[in-house]
N, C-alpha and C positions, 0 to 999 in steps of 0.2 A: 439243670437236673430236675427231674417231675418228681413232683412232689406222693409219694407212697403213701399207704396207708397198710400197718400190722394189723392182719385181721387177725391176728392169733392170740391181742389183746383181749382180755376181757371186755366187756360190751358194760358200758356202764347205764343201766336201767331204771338208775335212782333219773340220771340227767335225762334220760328219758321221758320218763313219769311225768317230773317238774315241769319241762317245754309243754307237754300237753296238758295240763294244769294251770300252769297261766296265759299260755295263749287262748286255751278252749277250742282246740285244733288237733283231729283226730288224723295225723300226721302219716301216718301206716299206711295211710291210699294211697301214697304218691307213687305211682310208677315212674317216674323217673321219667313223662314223655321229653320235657325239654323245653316247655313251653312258656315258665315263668323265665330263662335264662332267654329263650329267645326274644322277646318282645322288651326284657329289662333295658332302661337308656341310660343305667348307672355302669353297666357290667364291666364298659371296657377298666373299668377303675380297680376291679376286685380280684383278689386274689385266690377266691375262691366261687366260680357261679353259682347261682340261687338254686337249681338241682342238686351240685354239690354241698351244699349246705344243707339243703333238706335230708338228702342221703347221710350226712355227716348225724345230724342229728335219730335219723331212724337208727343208725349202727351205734348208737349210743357216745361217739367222738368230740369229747365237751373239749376238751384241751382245744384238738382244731376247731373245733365251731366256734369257742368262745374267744378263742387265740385269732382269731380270722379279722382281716380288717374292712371285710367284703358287708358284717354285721355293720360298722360304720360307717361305709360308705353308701347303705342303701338311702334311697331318694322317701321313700316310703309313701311311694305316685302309688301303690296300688295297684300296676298292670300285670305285675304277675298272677294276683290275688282272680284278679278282672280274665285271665286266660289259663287258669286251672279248669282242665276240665272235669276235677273231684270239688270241685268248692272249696278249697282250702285257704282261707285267706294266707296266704303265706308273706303279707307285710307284716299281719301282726306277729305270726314267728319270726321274722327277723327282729321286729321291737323286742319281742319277749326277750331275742338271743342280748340283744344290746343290754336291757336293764338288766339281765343273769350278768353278763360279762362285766359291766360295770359296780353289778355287788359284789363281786368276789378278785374289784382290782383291775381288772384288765381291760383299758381302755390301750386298741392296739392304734388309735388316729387320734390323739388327745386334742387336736385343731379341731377336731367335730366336736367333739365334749366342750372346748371352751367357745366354739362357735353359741354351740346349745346355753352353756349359760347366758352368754352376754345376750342372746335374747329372750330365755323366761327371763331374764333381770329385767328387761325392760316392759315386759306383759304386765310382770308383778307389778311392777312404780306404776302405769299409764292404763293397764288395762286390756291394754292392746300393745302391737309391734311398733317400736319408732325405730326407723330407718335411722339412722345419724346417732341416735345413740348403739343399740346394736353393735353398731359398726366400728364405732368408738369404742367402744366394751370392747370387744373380740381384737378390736388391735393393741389395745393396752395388755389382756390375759395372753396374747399371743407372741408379743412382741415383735408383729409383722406392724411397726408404726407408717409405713410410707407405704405399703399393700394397699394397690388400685389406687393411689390419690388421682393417676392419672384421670381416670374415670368421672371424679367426682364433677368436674366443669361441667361436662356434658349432662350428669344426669340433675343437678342444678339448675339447669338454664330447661330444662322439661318439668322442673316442680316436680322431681321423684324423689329429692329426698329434704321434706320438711324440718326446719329448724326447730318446732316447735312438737311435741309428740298431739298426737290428734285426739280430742278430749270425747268421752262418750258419755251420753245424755242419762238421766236418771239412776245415779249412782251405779253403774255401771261397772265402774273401776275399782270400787269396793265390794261388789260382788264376784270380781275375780282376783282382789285380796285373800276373800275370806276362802276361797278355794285354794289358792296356795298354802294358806295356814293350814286347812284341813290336811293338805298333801304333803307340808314340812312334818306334821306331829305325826303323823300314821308312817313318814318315812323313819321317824327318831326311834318310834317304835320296833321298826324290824330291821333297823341298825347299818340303814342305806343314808348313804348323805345328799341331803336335799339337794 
């Protein structure tokens, strides 16, 4: 069954406002060519295409836009953003749609969300990404414990995934502590969970 949309809904203009407010994306130009869905290499995944999602949000459609799992599944490579031809970065309105959907609950692919933690957890402790723990993270929060072991020989025996996370020169790693604190306390502030 294809999915409808009531236009006879009121147009919600607050959700409007807001996407263009924190993206800083003047959204209303998009004519709809087709250009961000065509070139996107996440699309076959989503349930909604990146046109559609842009249109979702110009008619004011938070429930869908934010209910979509097409917001978590983007790659956020940037090619849509890269083949607008209004200039609209429209990765960062998909970010934006993500952190909206995520303040108000609605994680529709929660494997991404705990994907996403298990690696700022490890940026935060190291500074940078460690492969092996990451991975470890995300299969403990996920409880996919045997997901890909098959893989791991392989990328083992090419040194792709370090035992040890990769240490960075002139405190380095405290300087990307101290940015996580600045982003824990400004998030405690407006009542998002780190």
């Amino acid at each position: 069954m294809k999915d409808t949309i009531d236009l006879g809904k009121k147009r919600d203009d607050a959700f409007i406002t807001e996407v263009e407010a924190h993206s800083g994306q003047k959204f209303s130009t998009c004519y709809q060519c087709g250009n961000c869905t065509a070139g996107c290499p996440a699309g076959f995944a989503y349930d909604r295409q990146v046109n559609q999602i842009m249109r979702g949000v110009q008619l004011g459609l938070r429930d869908k836009v934010l209910n979509s799992r097409s917001i978590w599944m983007c790659l956020s490579c940037s090619t849509c953003s890269l083949r607008c031809p209004n200039n609209i970065d429209v990765a960062t309105v998909m970010e934006t749609l993500r952190h909206m959907a995520r303040k108000e609950k609605r994680v529709a692919v929660p494997k991404v969300e705990k994907f996403w933690f298990s690696f700022l957890d490890t940026v935060r402790a190291f500074g940078r990404s460690w492969e092996i723990g990451t991975m470890a993270l995300y299969m403990l929060r996920s409880l996919r414990v045997f997901t890909d072991l098959d893989l791991a020989p392989e990328a083992l025996k090419k040194q792709k995934l370090p035992f040890k996370p990769h240490s960075i020169p002139d405190g380095g790693a405290a300087a990307v502590t101290r940015i996580f604190k600045r982003y824990r306390e400004r998030a405690k502030r407006e009542g998002v969970r780190p």
